[in-house]
SEMARLO-739676 format. One record per residue (C-alpha): residue in one letter; x negated, y, z. Coordinates in steps of 0.2 Angstrom, whole numbers. Example, Ala and Ser with C-alpha at 12.3 -4.5 7.8 and 13.67 -1.06 7.14 Angstrom:
! SEMARLO-739676
+---------+-------+-------+-------+
: residuo :  east : north :    up :
+---------+-------+-------+-------+
:       A :   -62 :   -22 :    39 :
:       S :   -68 :    -5 :    36 :
+---------+-------+-------+-------+
***
This chain:
! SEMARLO-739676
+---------+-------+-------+-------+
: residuo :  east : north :    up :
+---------+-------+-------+-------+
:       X :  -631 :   513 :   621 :
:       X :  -621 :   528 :   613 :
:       X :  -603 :   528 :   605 :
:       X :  -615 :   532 :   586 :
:       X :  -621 :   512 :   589 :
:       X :  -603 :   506 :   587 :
:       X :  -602 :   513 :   570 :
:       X :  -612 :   500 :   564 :
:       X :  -601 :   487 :   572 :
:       X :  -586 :   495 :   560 :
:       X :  -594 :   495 :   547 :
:       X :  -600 :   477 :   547 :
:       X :  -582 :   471 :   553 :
:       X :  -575 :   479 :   538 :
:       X :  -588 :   467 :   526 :
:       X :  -583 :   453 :   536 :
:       X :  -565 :   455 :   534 :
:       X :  -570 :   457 :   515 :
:       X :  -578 :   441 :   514 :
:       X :  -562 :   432 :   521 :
:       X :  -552 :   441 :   508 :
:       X :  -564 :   437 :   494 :
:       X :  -564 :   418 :   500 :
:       X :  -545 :   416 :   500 :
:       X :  -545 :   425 :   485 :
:       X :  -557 :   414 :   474 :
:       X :  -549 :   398 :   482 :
:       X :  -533 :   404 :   476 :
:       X :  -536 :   410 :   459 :
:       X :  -543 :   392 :   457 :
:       X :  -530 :   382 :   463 :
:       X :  -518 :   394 :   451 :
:       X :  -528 :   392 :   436 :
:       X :  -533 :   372 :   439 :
:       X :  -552 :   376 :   441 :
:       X :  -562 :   366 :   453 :
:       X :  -567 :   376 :   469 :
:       X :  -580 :   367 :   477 :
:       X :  -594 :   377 :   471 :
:       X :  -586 :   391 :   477 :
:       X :  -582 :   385 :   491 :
:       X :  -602 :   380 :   496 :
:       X :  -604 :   400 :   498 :
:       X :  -596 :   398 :   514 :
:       X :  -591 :   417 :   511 :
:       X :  -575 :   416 :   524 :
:       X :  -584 :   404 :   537 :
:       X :  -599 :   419 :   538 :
:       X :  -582 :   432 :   539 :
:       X :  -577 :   423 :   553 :
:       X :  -591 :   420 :   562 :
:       X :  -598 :   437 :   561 :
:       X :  -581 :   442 :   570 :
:       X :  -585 :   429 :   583 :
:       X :  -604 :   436 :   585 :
:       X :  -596 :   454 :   586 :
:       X :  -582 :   449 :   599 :
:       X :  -595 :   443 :   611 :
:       X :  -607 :   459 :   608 :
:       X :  -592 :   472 :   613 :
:       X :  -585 :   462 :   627 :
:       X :  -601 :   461 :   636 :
:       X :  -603 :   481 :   634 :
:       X :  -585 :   482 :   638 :
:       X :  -584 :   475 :   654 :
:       X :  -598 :   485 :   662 :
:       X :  -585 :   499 :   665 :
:       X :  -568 :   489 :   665 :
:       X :  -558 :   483 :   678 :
:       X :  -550 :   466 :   677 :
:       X :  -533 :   473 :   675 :
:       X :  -540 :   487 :   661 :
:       X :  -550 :   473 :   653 :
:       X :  -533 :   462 :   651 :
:       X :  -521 :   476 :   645 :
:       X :  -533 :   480 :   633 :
:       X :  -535 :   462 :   627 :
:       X :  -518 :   460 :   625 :
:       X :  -513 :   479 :   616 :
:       X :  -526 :   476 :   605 :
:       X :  -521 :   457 :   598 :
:       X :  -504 :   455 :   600 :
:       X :  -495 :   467 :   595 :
:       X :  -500 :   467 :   576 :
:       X :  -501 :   450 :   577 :
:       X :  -481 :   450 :   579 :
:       X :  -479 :   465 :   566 :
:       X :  -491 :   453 :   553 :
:       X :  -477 :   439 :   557 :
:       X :  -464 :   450 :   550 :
:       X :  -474 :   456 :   535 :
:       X :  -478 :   438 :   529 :
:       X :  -459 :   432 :   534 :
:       X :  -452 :   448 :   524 :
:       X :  -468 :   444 :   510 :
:       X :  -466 :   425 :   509 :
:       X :  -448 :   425 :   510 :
:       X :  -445 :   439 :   493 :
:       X :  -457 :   427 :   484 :
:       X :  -444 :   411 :   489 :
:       X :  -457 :   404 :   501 :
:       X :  -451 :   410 :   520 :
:       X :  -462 :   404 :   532 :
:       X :  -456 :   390 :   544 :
:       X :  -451 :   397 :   561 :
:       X :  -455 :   382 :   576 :
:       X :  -453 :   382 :   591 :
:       X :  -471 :   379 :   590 :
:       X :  -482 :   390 :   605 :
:       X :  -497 :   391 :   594 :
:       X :  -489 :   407 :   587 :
:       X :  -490 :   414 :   606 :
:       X :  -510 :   410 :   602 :
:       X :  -511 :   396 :   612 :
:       X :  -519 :   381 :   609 :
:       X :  -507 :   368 :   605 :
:       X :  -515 :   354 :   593 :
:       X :  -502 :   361 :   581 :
:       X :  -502 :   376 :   568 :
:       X :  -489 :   385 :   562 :
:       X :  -498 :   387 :   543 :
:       X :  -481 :   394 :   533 :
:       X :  -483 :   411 :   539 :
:       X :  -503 :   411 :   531 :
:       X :  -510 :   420 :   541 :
:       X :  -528 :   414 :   548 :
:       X :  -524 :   415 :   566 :
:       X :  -530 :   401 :   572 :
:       X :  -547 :   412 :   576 :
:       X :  -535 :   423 :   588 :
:       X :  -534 :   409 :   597 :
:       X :  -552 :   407 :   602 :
:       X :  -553 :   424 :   604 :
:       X :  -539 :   425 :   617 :
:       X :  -549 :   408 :   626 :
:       X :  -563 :   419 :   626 :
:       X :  -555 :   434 :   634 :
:       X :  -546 :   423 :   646 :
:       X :  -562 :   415 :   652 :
:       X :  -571 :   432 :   652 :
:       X :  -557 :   437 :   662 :
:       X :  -558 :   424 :   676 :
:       X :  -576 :   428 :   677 :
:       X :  -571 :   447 :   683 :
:       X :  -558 :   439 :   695 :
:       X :  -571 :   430 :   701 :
:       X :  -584 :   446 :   703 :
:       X :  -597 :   438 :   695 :
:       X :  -608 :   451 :   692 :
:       X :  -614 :   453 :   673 :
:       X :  -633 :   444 :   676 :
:       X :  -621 :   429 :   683 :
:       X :  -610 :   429 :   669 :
:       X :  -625 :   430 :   655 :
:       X :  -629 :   415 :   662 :
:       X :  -613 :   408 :   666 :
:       X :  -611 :   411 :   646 :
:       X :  -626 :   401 :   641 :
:       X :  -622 :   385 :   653 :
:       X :  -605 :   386 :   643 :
:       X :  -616 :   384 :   627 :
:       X :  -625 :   370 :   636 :
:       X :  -609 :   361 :   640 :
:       X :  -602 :   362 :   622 :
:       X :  -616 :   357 :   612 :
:       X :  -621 :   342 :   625 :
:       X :  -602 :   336 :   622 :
:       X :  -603 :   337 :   605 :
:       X :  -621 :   328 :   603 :
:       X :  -614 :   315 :   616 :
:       X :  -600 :   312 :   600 :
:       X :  -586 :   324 :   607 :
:       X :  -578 :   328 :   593 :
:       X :  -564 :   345 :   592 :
:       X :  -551 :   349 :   576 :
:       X :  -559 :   364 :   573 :
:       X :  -543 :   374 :   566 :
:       X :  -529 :   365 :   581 :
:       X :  -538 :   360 :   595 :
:       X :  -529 :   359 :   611 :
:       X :  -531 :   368 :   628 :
:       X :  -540 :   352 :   634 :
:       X :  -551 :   352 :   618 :
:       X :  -554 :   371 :   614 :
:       X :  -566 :   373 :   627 :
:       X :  -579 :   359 :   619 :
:       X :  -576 :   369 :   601 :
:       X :  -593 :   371 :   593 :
:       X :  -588 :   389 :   586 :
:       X :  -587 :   394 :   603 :
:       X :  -606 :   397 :   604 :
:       X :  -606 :   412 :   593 :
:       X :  -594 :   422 :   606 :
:       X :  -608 :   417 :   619 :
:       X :  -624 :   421 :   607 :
:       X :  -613 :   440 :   603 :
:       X :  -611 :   443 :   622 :
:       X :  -630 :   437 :   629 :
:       X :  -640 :   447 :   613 :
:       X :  -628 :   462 :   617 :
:       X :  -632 :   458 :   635 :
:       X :  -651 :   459 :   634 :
:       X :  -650 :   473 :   624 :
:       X :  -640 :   482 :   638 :
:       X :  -649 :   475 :   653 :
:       X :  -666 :   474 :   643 :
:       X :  -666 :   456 :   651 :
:       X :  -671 :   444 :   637 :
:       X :  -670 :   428 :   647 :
:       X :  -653 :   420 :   646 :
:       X :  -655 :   424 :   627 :
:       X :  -670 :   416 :   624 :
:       X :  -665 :   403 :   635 :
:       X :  -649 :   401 :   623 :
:       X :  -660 :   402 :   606 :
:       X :  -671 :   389 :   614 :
:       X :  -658 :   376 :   619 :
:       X :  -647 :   379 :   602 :
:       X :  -661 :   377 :   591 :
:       X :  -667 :   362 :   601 :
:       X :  -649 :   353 :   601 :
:       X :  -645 :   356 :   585 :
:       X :  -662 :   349 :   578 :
:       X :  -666 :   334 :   589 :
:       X :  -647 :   330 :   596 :
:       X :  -636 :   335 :   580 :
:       X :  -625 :   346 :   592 :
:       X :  -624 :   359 :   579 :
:       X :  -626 :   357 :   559 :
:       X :  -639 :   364 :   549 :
:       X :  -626 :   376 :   540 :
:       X :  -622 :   383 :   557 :
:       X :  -636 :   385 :   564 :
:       X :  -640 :   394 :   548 :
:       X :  -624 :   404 :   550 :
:       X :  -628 :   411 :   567 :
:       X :  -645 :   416 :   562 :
:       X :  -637 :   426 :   549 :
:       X :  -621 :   432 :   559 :
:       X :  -634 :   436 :   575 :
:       X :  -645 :   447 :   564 :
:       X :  -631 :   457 :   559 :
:       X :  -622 :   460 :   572 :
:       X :  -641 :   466 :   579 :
:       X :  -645 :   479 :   566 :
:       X :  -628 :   485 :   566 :
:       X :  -630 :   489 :   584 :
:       X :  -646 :   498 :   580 :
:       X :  -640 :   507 :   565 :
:       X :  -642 :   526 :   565 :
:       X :  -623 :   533 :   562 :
:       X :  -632 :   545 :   546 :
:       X :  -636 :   529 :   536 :
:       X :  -620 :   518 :   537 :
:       X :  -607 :   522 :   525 :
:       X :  -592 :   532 :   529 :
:       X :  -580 :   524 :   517 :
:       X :  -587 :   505 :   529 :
:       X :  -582 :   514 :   544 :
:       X :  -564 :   520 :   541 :
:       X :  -562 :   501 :   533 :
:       X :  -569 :   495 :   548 :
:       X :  -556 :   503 :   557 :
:       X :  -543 :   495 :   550 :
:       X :  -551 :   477 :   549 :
:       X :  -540 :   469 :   559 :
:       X :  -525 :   472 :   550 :
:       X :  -534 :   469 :   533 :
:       X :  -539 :   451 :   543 :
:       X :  -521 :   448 :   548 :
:       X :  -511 :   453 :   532 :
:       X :  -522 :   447 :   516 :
:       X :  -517 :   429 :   515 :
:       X :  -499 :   430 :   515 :
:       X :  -501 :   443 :   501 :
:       X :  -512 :   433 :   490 :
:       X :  -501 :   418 :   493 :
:       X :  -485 :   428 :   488 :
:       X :  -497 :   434 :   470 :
:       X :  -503 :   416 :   468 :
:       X :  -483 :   407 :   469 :
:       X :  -477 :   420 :   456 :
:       X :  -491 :   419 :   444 :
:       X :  -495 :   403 :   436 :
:       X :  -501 :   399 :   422 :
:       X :  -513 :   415 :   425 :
:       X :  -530 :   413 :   419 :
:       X :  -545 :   413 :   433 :
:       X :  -551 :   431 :   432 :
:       X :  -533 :   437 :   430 :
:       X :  -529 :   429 :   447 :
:       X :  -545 :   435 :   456 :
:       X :  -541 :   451 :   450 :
:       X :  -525 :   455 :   453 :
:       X :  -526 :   444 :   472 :
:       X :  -542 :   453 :   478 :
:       X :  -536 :   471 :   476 :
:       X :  -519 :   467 :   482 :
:       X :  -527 :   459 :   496 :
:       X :  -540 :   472 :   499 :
:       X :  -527 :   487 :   496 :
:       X :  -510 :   478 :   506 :
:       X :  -521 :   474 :   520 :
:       X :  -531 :   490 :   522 :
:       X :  -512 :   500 :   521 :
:       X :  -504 :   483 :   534 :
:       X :  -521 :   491 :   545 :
:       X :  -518 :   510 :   545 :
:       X :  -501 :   506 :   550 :
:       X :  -505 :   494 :   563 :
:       X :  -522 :   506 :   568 :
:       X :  -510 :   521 :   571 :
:       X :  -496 :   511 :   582 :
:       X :  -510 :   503 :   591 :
:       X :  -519 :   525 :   596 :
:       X :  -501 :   530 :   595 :
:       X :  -491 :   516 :   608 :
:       X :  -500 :   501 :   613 :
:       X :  -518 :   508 :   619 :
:       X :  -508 :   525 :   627 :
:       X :  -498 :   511 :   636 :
:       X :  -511 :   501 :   641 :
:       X :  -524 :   515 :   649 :
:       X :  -507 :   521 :   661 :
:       X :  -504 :   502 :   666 :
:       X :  -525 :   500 :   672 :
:       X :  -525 :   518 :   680 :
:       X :  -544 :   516 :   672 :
:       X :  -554 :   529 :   663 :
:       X :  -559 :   523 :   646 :
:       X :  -575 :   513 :   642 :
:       X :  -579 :   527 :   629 :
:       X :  -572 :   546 :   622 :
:       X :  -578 :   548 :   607 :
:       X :  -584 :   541 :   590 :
:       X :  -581 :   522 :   585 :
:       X :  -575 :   515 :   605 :
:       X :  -573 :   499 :   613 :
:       X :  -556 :   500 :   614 :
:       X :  -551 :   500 :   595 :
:       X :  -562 :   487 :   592 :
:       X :  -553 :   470 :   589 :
+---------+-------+-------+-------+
***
């Protein structure tokens, strides 16, 4: 695959992004103006966000670590997510705290992205998804200490889909948003990093197996042994599908403006919520379409400026930083590459 695929991947990060926005947004708006949410809420329009980013995560890692070394694979990890993470703290400390609500600072190692069983929710900033991101780069990681070579861990990635959704159809049952380290493992959501990495796979190595393999064992868990509901199996259809055209997308047809959001996603993702919560604690008494109004553009626009910023200091510092410390050549020189993805 060329560097013109990864456009597609920028662009379809930047409508998942949007959906979270639109989510916390309308949930919001309707808490502020006493409206019931639940129908809103049936959408799902923030679950398909973050599952998509999942789905996307597991497709650039496995074309990632063809060329990486461990080392490379690991400073880029960790110049990539932490770093913004900590300047989207101090944004929705500085944003809470003018609005009388300053977020709660614990002792709590869950803002390190662990997993804890505990959640540090003040700051409002949905980063418990970081945290599986970061067990997924950590467990992708071992696998390169280990040298398994990519076939092995294709299928390394499926048996980890098997062990989750036996445990789960044998009753096993994990807190979705805090589980801890001895639970995250076993976390249902943890299959759409694996379906990402084995369809990107199989596209790479034009070696189908392990995903068909996965396909046929998720679909036949989820039906006959309830190890995954209907909505997500549904959900990774959807999520799989996308993150496959996207892939395939020619660069001509996939609009520029997507792009260029796409690029500053991650900050969008990371800054939104604490801005919408600032809107919704000093408006009430707002109506509905007021609130959605005012909290989606302000979300939209905050997050996408908290991105550039956090998009240049990432090309500017942290990825500069992290290509000297791995002495590696880059995975890619040109167009949308691995390295700014999130």
């Amino acid at each position: 695959m060329t560097s013109k695929n990864f456009v597609g991947l920028q662009a379809l990060r930047a409508i998942a992004a949007s959906l979270v926005v639109v989510q916390h947004s309308g949930y919001f708006s309707c808490l502020a103006a006493g409206v019931n949410s639940t129908s809103f809420r049936a959408f799902q329009l923030g679950t398909t966000g973050v599952f998509i980013f999942f789905v996307i995560s597991g497709a650039v890692m496995a074309l990632a670590t063809t060329s990486e070394s461990p080392t490379a694979f690991a400073l880029s990890r960790l110049t990539r997510i932490y770093p913004a993470f900590f300047l989207a703290l101090g944004l929705a400390y500085v944003v809470l705290s003018s609005v009388g609500q300053p977020p709660q600072i614990t002792s709590d190692a869950s803002l390190l992205l662990l997993p804890t069983g505990t959640l540090s929710s003040s700051f409002n900033i949905p980063y418990w998804t970081l945290i599986y991101e970061m067990q997924f780069y950590f467990l992708l990681w071992v696998a390169m200490l280990c040298r398994a070579s990519h076939q092995m861990r294709m299928w390394l990635a499926v048996g980890w889909a098997f062990i989750i959704l036996a445990a789960t159809a044998a009753g096993l049952k994990v807190p979705v948003a805090n589980p801890t380290a001895a639970q995250i493992p076993f976390a249902g959501i943890n299959v759409f990093f694996v379906i990402g990495y084995v369809m990107a796979s199989g596209m790479m190595t034009k070696d189908w197996r392990p995903f068909f393999a996965l396909t046929v064992l998720t679909s036949i868990m989820s039906v006959y042994a309830n190890a995954w509901s209907g909505s997500y199996l549904g959900l990774a259809v959807l999520s799989a599908s996308a993150v496959f055209i996207a892939i395939k997308a020619d660069a001509r047809f996939v609009p520029k403006l997507l792009v260029k959001a796409g690029d500053y996603s991650y900050g969008l993702y990371l800054a939104h919520m604490s801005i919408i919560v600032a809107i919704y604690t000093l408006a009430p008494g707002w109506s509905l379409w007021v609130m959605v109004a005012v909290t989606l553009s302000c979300g939209l626009l905050g997050g996408l400026a908290f991105g550039y910023v956090e998009q240049w200091l990432y090309k500017r510092y942290w990825r500069p930083f992290a290509k000297r410390a791995s002495r590696d050549r880059p995975f890619a020189s040109s167009g949308v590459t691995l390295a700014s993805q999130q």
